[in-house]
C-alpha positions as CSV (number, residue, x, y, z in Angstrom):
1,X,-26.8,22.4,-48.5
2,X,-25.6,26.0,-49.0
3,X,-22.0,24.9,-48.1
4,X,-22.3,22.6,-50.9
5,X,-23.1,25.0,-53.4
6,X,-20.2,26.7,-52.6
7,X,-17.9,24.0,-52.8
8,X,-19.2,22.7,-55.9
9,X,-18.1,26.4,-57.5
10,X,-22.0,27.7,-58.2
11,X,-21.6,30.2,-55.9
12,X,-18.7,32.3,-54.0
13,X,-17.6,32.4,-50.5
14,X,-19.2,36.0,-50.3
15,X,-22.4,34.8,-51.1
16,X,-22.5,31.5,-48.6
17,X,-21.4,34.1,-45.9
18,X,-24.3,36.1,-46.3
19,X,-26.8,33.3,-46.8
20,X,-24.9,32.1,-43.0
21,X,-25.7,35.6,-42.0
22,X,-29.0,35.3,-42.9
23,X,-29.7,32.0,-41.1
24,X,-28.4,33.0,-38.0
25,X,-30.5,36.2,-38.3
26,X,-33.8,33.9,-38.9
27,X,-32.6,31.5,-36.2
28,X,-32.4,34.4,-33.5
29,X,-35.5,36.0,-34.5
30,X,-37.6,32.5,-34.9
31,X,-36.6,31.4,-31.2
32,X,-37.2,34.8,-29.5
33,X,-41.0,34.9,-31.6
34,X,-41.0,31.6,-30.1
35,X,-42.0,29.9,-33.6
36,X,-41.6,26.5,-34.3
37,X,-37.9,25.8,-36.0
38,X,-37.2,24.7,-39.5
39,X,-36.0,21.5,-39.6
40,X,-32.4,22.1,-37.8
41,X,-33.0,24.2,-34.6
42,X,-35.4,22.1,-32.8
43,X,-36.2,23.2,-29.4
44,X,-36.0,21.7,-26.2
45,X,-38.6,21.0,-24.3
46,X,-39.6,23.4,-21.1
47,X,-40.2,26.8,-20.4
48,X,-39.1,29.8,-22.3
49,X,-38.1,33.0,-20.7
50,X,-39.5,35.8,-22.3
51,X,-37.2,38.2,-24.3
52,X,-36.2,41.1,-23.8
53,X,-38.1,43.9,-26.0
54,X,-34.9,45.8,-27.0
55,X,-32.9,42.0,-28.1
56,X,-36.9,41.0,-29.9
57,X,-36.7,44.0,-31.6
58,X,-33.2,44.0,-32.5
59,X,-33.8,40.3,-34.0
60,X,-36.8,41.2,-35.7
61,X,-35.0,44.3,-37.6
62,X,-32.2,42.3,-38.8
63,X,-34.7,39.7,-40.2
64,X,-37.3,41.6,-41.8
65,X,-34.3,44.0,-43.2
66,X,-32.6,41.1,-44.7
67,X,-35.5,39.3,-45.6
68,X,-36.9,42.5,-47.9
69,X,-33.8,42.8,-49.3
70,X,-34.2,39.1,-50.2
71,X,-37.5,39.7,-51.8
72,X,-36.6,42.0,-53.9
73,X,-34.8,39.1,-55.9
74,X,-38.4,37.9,-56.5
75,X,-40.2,35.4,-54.1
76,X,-38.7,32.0,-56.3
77,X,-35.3,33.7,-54.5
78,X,-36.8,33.8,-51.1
79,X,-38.1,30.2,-51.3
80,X,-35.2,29.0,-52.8
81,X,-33.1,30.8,-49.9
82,X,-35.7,29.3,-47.5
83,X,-35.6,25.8,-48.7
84,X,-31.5,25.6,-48.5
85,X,-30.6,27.5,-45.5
86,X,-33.7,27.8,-43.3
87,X,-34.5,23.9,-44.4
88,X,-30.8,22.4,-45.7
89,X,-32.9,20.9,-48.3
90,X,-31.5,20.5,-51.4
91,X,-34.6,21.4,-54.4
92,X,-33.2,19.6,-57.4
93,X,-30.4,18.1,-58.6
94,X,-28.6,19.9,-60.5
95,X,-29.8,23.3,-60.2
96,X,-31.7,24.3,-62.9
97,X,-29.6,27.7,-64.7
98,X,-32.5,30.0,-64.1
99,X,-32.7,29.4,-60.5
100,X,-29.1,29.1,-60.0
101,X,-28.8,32.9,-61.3
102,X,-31.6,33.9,-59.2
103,X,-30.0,32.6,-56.3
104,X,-26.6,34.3,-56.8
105,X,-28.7,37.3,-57.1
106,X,-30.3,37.2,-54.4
107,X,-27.0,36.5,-51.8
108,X,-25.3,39.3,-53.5
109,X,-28.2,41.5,-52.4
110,X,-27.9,40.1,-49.2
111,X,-23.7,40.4,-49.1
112,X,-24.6,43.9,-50.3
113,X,-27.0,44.5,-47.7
114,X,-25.1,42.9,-45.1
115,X,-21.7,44.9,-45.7
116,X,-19.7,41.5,-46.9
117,X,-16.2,42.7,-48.5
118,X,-16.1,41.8,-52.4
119,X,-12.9,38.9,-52.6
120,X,-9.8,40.1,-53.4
C-alpha cells in the first residue's frame, strides 16, 4: 500500500524508502522477539533457533530508534505507518489531507533519521 502512495504522487521516493527501511527493521526485530507477524511475514511452522544476543540487540536498536523517531510525528503517524507497512492495509480511500500531511511528516523524520539522500 505504501508503494501505492508513492505512485499515486502523495508521497516521494525518499519517503517510501524509508517507510521500506522501516519495515524491514520491524520485520527483523519481530521474528528474532519471536512475535507473531503482521499480516505479510507469516511464519513457518517448527522450531526456532535462538538468536544471537549481539544480531537481537542490533534488531532491537534499529527498531526502537526508528520507531521513537516515528513517534515523535504523534501516535495517529505511528498507526498510520503501522497500518500501511507493518499491515499493507490501506485506512481510507482517499487519504484524508490531515493525515496525509502527518504521514509525509513522519517518513521524512524517518528518511532523516535513517540518512536517506534528499532527490536531486
Amino acid at each position: 500500500m505504501i508503494g501505492r502512495l508513492m505512485l499515486a504522487g502523495t508521497i516521494t521516493q525518499r519517503q517510501l524508502n524509508a517507510a521500506l527501511k522501516f519495515g524491514t527493521a520491524w520485520r527483523k526485530w519481530a521474528s528474532l522477539a519471536g512475535i507473531p507477524p503482521h499480516v505479510l511475514t507469516q511464519r513457518e511452522p517448527g522450531l526456532r533457533k535462538e538468536p544471537q544476543a549481539s544480531a537481537w540487540q542490533k534488531a532491537k536498536q534499529a527498531f526502537y530508534g526508528a520507531s521513537a523517531e516515528l513517534r515523535r510525528s504523534g501516535m495517529g503517524v505511528w498507526r498510520l505507518v503501522e497500518l500501511l507497512v507493518m499491515d499493507d492495509e490501506w485506512p481510507l480511500q482517499p487519504l484524508p489531507a490531515l493525515m496525509v500531511c502527518k504521514l509525509r511528516e513522519g517518513l521524512t523524520r524517518l528518511a532523516d533519521h535513517y540518512g536517506l539522500p534528499e532527490a536531486s
